[in-house]
C-alpha positions in Angstrom: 0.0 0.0 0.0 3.0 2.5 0.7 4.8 1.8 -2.5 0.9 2.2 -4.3 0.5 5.6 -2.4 4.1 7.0 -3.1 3.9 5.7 -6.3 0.8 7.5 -7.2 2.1 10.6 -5.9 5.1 11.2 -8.2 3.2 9.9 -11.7 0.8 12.1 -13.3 -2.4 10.8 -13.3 -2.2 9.8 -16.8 0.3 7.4 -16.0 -1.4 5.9 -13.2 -4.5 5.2 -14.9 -2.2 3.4 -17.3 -0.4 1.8 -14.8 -3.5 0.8 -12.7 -4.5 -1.0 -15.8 -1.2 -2.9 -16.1 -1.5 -6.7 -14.9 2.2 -6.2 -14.3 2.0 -3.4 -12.1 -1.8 -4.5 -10.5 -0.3 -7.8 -9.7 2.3 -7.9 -7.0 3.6 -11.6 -6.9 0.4 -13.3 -5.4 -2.5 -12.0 -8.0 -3.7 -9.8 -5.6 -4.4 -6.3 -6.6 -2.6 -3.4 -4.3 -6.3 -1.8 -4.0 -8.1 -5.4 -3.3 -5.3 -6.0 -0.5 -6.0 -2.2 0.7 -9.5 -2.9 1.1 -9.3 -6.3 2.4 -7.2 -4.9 5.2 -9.7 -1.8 6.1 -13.0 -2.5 4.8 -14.6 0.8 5.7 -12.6 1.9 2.3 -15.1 0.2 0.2 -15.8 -3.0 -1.3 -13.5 -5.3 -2.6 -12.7 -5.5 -6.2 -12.6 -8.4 -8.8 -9.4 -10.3 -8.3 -6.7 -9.4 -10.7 -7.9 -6.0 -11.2 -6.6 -2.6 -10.5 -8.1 0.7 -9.6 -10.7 1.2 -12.7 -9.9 3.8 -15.3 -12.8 6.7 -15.3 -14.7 5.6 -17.8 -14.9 2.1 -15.7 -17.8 1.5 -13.2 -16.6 3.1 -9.4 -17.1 0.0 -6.7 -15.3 1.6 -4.2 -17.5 3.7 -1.8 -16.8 7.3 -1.4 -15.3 8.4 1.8 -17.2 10.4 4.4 -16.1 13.8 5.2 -13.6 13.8 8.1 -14.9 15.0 11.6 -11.9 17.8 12.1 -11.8 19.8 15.0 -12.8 23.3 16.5 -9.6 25.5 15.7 -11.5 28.4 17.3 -12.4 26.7 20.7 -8.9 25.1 20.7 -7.5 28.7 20.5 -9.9 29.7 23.2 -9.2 27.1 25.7 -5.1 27.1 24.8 -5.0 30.8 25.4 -7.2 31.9 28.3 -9.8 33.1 26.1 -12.4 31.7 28.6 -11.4 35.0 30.5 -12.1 37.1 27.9 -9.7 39.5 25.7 -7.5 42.2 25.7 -6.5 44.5 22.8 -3.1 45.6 23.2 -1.5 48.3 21.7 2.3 49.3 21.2 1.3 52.1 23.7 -0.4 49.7 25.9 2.5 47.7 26.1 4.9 50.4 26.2 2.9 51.7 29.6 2.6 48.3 31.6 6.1 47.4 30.8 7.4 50.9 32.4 4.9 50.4 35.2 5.8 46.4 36.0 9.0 45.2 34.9 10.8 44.5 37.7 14.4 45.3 35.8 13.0 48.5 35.2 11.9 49.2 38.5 14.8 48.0 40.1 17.2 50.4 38.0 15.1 52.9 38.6 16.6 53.2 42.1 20.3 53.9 40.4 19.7 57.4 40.4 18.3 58.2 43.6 21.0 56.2 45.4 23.4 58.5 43.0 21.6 61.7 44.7 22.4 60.2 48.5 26.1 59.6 47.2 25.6 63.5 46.0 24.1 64.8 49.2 26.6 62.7 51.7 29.3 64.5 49.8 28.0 67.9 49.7 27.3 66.9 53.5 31.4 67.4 54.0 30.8 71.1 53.5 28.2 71.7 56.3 29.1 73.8 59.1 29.2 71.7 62.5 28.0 73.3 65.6 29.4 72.2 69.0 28.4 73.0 72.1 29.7 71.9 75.7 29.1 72.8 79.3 31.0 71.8 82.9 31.3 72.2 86.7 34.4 71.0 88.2 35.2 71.5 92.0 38.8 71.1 93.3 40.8 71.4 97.1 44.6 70.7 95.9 47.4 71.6 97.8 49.6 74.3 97.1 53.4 74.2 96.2 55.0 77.6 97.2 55.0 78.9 93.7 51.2 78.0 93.9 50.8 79.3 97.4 52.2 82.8 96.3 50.5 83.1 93.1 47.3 82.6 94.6 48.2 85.4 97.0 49.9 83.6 100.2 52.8 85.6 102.0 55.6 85.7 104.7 55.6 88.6 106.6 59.0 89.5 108.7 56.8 88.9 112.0 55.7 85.8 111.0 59.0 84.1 110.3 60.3 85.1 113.5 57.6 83.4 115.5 58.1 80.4 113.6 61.7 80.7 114.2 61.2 81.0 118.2 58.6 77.7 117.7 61.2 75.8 116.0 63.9 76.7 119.0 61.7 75.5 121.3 60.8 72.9 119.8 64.8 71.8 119.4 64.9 72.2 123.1 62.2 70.1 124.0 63.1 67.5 121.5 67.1 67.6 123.1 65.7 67.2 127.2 63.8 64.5 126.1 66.6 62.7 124.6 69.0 63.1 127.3 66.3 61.6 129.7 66.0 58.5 127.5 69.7 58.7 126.6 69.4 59.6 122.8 72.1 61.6 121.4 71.3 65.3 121.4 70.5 66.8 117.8 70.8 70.6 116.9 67.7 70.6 114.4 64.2 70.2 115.0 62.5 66.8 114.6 60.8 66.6 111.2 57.3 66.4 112.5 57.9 70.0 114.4 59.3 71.3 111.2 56.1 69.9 109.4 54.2 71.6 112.3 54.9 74.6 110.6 55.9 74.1 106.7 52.1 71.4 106.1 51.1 72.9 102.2 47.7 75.1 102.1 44.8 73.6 100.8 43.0 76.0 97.6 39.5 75.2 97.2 37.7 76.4 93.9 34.4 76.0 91.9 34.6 76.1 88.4 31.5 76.6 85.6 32.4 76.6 82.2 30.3 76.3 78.7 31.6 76.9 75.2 29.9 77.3 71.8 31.7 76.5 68.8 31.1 76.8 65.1 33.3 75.3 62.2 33.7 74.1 58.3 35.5 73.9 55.6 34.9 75.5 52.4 35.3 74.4 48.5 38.7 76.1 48.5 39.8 74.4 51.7 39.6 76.8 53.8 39.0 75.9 57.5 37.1 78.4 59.5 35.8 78.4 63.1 34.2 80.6 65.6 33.8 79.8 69.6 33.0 81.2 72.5 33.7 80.7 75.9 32.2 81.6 79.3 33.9 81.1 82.6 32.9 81.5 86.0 35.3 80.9 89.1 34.8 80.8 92.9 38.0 80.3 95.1 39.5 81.1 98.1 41.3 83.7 96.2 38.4 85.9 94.4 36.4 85.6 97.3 38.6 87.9 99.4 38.5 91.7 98.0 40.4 93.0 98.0 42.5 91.8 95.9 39.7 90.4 93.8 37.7 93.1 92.1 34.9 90.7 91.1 32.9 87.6 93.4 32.9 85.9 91.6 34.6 86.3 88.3 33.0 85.7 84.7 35.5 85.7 81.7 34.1 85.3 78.0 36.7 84.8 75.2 35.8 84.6 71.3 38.1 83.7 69.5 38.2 83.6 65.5 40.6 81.1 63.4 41.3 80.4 60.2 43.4 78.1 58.2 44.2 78.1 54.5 46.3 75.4 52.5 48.3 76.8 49.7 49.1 74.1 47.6 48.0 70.7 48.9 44.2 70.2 49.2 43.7 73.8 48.0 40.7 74.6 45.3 37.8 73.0 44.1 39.6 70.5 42.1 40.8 69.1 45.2 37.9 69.7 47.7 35.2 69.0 45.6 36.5 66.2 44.1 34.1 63.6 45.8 30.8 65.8 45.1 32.1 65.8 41.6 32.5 62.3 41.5 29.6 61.6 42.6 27.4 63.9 40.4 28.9 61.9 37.8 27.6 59.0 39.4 24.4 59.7 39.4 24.5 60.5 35.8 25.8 57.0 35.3 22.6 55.7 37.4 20.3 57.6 34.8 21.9 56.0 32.1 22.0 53.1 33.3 18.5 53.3 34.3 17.8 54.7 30.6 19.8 51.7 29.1 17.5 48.9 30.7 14.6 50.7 30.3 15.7 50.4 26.2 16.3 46.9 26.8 13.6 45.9 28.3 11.0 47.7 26.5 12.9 46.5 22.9 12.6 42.8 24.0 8.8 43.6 24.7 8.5 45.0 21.4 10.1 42.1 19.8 8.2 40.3 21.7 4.7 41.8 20.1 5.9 41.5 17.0 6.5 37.9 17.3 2.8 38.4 18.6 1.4 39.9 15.4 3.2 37.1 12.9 1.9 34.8 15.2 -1.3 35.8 14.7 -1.4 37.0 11.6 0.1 33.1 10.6 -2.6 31.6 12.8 -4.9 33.3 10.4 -3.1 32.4 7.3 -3.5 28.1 8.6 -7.1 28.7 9.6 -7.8 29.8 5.6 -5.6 26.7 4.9 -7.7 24.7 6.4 -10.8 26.0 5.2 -9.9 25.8 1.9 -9.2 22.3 2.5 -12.3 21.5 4.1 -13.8 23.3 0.9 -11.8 21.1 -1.5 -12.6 18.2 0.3 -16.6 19.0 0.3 -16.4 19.7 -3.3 -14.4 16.2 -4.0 -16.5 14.3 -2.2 -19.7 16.2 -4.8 -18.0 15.1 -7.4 -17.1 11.6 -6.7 -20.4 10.9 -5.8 -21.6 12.2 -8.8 -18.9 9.7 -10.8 -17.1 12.9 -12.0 -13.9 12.0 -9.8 -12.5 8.9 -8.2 -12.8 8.3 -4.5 -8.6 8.4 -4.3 -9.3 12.3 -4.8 -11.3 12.5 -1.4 -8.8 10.9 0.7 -6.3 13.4 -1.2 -7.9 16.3 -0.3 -8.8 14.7 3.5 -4.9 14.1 3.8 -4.6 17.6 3.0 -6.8 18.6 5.7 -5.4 16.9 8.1 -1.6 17.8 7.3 -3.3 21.6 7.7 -5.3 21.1 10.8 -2.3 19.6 12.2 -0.1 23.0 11.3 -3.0 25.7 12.4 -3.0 23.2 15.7 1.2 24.2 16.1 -0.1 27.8 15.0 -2.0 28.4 18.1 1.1 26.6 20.1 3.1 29.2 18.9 0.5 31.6 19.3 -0.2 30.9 23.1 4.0 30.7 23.8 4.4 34.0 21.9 1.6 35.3 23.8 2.6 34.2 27.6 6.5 35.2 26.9 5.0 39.0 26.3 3.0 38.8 29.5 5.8 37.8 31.3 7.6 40.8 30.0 4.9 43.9 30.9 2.4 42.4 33.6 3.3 42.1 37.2 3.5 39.0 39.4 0.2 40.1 41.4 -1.9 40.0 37.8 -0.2 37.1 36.8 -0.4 35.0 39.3 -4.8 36.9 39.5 -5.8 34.4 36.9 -7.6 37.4 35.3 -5.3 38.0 32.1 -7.4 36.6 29.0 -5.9 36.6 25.3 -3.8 39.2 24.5 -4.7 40.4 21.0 -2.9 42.7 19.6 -4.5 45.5 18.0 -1.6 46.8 15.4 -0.8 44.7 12.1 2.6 44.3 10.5 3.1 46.7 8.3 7.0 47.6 6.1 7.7 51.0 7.1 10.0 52.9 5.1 13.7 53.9 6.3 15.8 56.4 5.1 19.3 55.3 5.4 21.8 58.1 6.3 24.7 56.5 8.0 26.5 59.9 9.3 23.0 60.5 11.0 22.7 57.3 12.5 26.4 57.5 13.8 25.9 61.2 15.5 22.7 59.9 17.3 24.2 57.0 18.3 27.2 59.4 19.5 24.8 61.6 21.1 22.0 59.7 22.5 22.8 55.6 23.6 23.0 55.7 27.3 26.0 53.1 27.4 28.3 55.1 25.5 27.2 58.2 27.8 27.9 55.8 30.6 31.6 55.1 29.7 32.6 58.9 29.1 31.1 60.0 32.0 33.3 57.1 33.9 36.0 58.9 32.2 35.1 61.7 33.7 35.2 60.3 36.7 38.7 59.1 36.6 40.0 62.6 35.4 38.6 64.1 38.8 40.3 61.5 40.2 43.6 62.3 38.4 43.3 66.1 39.2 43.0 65.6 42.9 45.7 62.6 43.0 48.3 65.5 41.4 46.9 67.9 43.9 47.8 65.4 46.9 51.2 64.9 45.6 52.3 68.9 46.4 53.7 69.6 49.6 51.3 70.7 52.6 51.7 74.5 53.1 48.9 76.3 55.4 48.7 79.9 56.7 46.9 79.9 60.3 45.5 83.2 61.6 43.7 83.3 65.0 42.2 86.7 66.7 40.5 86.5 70.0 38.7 89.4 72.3 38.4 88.8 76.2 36.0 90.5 78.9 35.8 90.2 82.9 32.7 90.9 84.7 30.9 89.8 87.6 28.3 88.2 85.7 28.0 86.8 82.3 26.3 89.8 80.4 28.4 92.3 81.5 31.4 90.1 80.8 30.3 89.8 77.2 29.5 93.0 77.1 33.5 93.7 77.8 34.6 91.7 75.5 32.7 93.3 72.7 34.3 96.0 73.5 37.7 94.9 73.2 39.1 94.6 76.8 41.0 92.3 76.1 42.7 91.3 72.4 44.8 88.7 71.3 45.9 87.8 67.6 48.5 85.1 65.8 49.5 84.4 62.4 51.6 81.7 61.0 52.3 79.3 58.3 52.8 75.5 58.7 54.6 73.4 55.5 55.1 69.8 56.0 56.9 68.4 53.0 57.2 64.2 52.7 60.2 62.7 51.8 59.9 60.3 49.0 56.0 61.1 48.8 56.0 57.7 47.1 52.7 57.1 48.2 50.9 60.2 46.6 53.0 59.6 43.9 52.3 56.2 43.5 48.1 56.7 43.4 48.6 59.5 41.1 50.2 56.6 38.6 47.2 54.9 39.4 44.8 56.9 38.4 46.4 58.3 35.2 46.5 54.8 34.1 42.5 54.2 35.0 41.8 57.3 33.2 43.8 55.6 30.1 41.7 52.6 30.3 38.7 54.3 30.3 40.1 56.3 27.3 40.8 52.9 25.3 36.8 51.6 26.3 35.2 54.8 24.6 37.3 54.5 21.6 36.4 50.6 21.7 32.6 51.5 22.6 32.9 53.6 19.5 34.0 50.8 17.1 31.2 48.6 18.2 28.8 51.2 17.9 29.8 52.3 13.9 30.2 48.3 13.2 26.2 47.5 14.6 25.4 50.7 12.9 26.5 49.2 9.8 25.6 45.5 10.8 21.5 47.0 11.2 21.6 48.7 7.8 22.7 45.7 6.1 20.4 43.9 7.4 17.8 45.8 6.7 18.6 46.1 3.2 18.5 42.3 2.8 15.3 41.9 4.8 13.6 44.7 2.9 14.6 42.4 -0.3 13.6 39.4 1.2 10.1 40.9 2.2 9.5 42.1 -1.5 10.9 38.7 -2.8 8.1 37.1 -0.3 5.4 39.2 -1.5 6.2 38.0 -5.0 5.9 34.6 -4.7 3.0 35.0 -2.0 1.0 36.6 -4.6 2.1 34.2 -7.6 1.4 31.4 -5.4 -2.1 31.8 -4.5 -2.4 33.0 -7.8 -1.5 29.8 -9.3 -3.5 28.3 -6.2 -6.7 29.6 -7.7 -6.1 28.7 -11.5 -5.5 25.4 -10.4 -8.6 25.1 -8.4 -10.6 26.7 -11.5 -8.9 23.7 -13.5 -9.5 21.1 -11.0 -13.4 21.8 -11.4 -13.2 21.8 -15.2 -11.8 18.1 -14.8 -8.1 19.3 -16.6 -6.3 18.8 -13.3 -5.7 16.9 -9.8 -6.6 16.8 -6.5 -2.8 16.7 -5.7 -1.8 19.4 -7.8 -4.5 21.8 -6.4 -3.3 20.8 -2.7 0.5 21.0 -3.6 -0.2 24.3 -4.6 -2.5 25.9 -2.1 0.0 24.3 0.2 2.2 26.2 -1.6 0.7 29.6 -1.4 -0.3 29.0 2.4 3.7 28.6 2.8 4.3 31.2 1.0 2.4 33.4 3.0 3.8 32.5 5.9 7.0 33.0 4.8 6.4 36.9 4.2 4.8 37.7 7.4 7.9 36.0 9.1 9.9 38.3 6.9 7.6 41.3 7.3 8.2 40.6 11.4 11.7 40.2 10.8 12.3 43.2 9.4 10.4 45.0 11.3 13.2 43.7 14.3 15.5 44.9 12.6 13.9 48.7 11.9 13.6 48.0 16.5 17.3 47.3 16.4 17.8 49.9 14.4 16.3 52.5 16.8 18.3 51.2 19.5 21.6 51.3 18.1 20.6 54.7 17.0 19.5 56.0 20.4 16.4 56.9 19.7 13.8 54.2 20.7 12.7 56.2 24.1 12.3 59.2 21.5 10.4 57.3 19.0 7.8 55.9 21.7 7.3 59.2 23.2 9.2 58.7 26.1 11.2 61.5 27.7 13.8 61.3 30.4 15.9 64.6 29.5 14.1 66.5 32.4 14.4 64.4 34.6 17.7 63.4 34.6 19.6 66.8 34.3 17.2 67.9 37.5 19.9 68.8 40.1 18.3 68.6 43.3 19.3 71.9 45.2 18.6 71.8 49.4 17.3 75.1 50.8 20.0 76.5 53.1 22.0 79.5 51.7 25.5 78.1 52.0 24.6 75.0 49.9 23.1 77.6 47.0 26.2 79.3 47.2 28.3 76.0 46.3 27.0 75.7 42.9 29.0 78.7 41.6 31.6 75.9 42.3 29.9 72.8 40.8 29.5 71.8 37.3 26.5 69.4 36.7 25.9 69.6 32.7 26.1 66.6 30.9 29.3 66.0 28.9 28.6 64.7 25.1 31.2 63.5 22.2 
């Protein structure tokens, strides 16, 4: 039976009628007809014919039954019940998709933080610059005992009177001390024991109470200047300033302010060195935006690759549905004429194999449909409404159409230049190191500072009109100096300034290599888009001069002057066909996608706008931090 099928296949029907007829190619060995053993082996074919005959010739009496129609299956309630369509539908647009991918891809979302963890970076280095604010307060209480130098400073004294009654004490004691030896028979000393002595020589004890608070305020500026202010208010109570005279004042308040400054002159002096870290870190949080910018072109480009493999998808499904209509029809229209004796029953099961082989194709169709279909909802819909069971069939609502490219390669190079994020990335990086460079050289010069102090003191009674004093100048004090320290060898700033200058080099050699790869995809997209754009037209051709060809065929078939096979072969042919140029249409429609990201200009083309946002430079509202900016350059750097 499977060399009588095959071999039917490849003759023209003329030549199987003839070799039907043929006892020597009826007969196979045992007499037996290939058809007789067919349809002694599955009777439902028809009945059996005479022995030693073949399949009659058309002219001949038909004894073999027709064939009833096949029972094929619901294509649309397969679709329904593959793809969800049991909870309902959804038209999607590019928009659509555009808007749920920005609001649910978690690779989007998650980049999105990049740039604000950029703006802490920014704000903890601008944070170096805030003035801090110090404030302390004590009591201490004291009773030490004085040394003489202590004891007269404090205002103790030895008056002429004095000394002689401590000289008469020590002679007596010297002769109490000598009876009371002789008595116990001790040897006789001229001096005074050591315990009279101490009698008279035991150190005073100086009690005081002490309150002191001090206010202090302090910074450094973007030129490295260190400033700060303090003041101080002292209040003592002692055995001293309690007695007046001599103290003018119980007790005595003392407030000092005092004023310093110190500036470097070489070494950590200007911006380039002090605001090195707030510049890097500006830079940073460019890099977040662009990094941010660059996955939101990724992701949103495998999206739309992803509806476009959609669209053919369905559009294909819709090309194997008509397939398989046109079967169905061929085989109804067989199955009229062999019943009428106008066609041979071999012509039904042609046209039923047909069928099948098509139902069998529109059955992968909605397989690829339904994987197309679930890859994009895993690409723009959120675990909560995936996992909500409530997403139906996604339909989407644009066809595939050929849109028309100008090709201008200088263009396409300045956008690319201008506009794609990850080239942005890498020169700002390059940036980065050449701060980095700047402030290594700056580290490498010898420290030299200039320190100026000037201080104004009052005494008072109380604290107000001790302040009061002191803003009036009772008291001055000033100092000015200069510090240098110089290293010897400095091998270690020296050695990180290599460092960097060789980081900055690498960085140098990845833009010109980012460059390369950018002008070869540049030129890699138009080429292919060229050949696609041929291949669609090519497609169209033969799409058109295949179901052109379908449909004379068909018109032939019913005027008897052609075959079942051919008419199958060929609308085969034409479905294919078909096929084939709505997989090129949707290839080359990837390829205008990948053209718009190698170009830059995919976020543009969708509507999408980031420019705002990403130059914004937050600003905080105290005055100091407004007047930084005269120091800081935030505008973004391009080729």
């Amino acid at each position: 039976m499977i060399f009588s099928q095959l071999f039917k296949r490849c003759l023209p029907p003329v030549l199987w009628a003839f070799c039907a007829a043929s006892p020597a190619i009826a007969q196979q060995g045992t007499g037996a007809s290939v058809l007789s053993d067919d349809v002694t082996k599955f009777p439902e074919l028809g009945a059996e014919l005479p022995p030693g005959q073949g399949d009659p010739l058309p002219d001949q009496p038909a004894v073999v039954k027709t064939p009833p129609p096949l029972q094929t299956v619901d294509l649309d309630m397969i679709f329904l019940s593959a793809a969800g369509g049991d909870r309902g539908a959804m038209n999607i647009t590019i928009g659509e998709l555009v808007r749920q991918a920005l609001a649910n891809n978690p690779d989007i979302k998650a980049q999105r933080l990049q740039p604000e963890l950029g703006e802490t970076d920014v704000r903890r280095a601008l944070g170096a610059f805030d003035p801090t604010v110090k404030f302390s307060g004590q009591y201490s209480q004291s009773a030490l005992p004085q040394n003489a130098q202590e004891y007269i400073a404090t205002g103790g004294e030895t008056t002429e009177t004095q000394m002689a009654l401590i000289d008469q004490l020590q002679s007596l004691q010297v002769s109490l001390d000598n009876l009371l030896a002789e008595i116990e028979g001790k040897p006789v000393t001229t001096n005074g024991s050591s315990a009279s002595r101490s009698a008279f020589t035991d150190p005073r004890i100086f009690s005081s109470n002490q309150y002191l608070m001090l206010w202090q305020v302090g910074g450094v500026t973007p030129i490295g200047t260190q400033y700060s202010f303090g003041l101080s208010q002292s209040q003592a109570r002692n055995d001293l300033n309690s007695q007046i005279p001599p103290s003018l004042f119980y007790p005595e308040t003392t407030t000092t302010m005092t004023f310093n400054l110190t500036q470097p002159l070489l070494k950590n002096f200007g911006p380039a060195a002090n605001l090195a870290a707030v510049r890097v870190s500006r830079l940073q949080r460019r890099i977040g935006w662009y990094e941010w910018k660059q996955m939101m072109i990724q992701s949103l480009s495998t999206a739309l690759s992803g509806y476009f493999d959609l669209v053919y998808a369905r559009e294909n499904l819709v090309v194997r549905q008509q397939a398989v209509a046109a079967s169905k029809l061929l085989e109804t229209r067989n199955i009229r004429r062999a019943e009428s004796g106008k066609m041979r029953p071999s012509d039904v099961w042609e046209a039923q194999t047909a069928l099948s082989n098509n139902v069998d194709i529109a059955l992968r169709a909605i397989n690829a449909y339904v994987d197309a279909q679930n890859a994009l909802k895993l690409l723009i819909f959120s675990e909560k409404m995936l996992l909500s069971n409530r997403l139906g069939v996604l339909i989407p609502a644009e066809s595939i159409d050929v849109p028309s490219v100008r090709i201008d390669r200088a263009k396409f190079l300045a956008e690319a230049f201008s506009k794609r994020p990850e080239y942005l990335n890498i020169i700002a990086k390059a940036e980065q190191e050449g701060i980095r460079v700047r402030y290594a050289r700056n580290q490498t010069l010898p420290k030299v500072d200039v320190q100026a102090s000037y201080g104004l003191t009052g005494l008072e009674q109380d604290y107000g009109n001790s302040f009061a004093n002191s803003m009036d100048g009772q008291g001055t004090q000033f100092m000015v100096g200069v510090t240098v320290s110089v290293p010897l060898g400095n091998i270690e700033a020296r050695a990180a300034l290599d460092a960097a200058k060789l980081r900055e080099k690498q960085t140098i050699l990845a833009i010109q290599k980012s460059g390369m790869a950018i002008s070869i995809e540049i030129d890699t997209v138009i080429s292919l888009l060229e050949t696609t754009r041929q291949q669609v037209r090519t497609a169209h051709d033969t799409s058109v001069a295949a179901r052109k060809t379908a449909d004379i065929e068909q018109k032939l078939l019913e005027e008897g002057k052609s075959t079942t096979f051919e008419v199958v072969r060929l609308q085969n042919n034409a479905a294919d066909a078909r096929s084939r140029e709505l997989a090129a249409i949707a290839t080359y429609r990837k390829n205008v996608l990948r053209l718009a990201v190698a170009r830059g200009i995919l976020l543009d083309e969708l509507g999408i706008s980031l420019e705002k946002e990403a130059w914004r430079d937050v600003r905080r509202t105290s005055p100091r931090t407004k007047d930084l900016n005269e120091f800081l350059d935030d505008k973004p750097v391009l080729p």
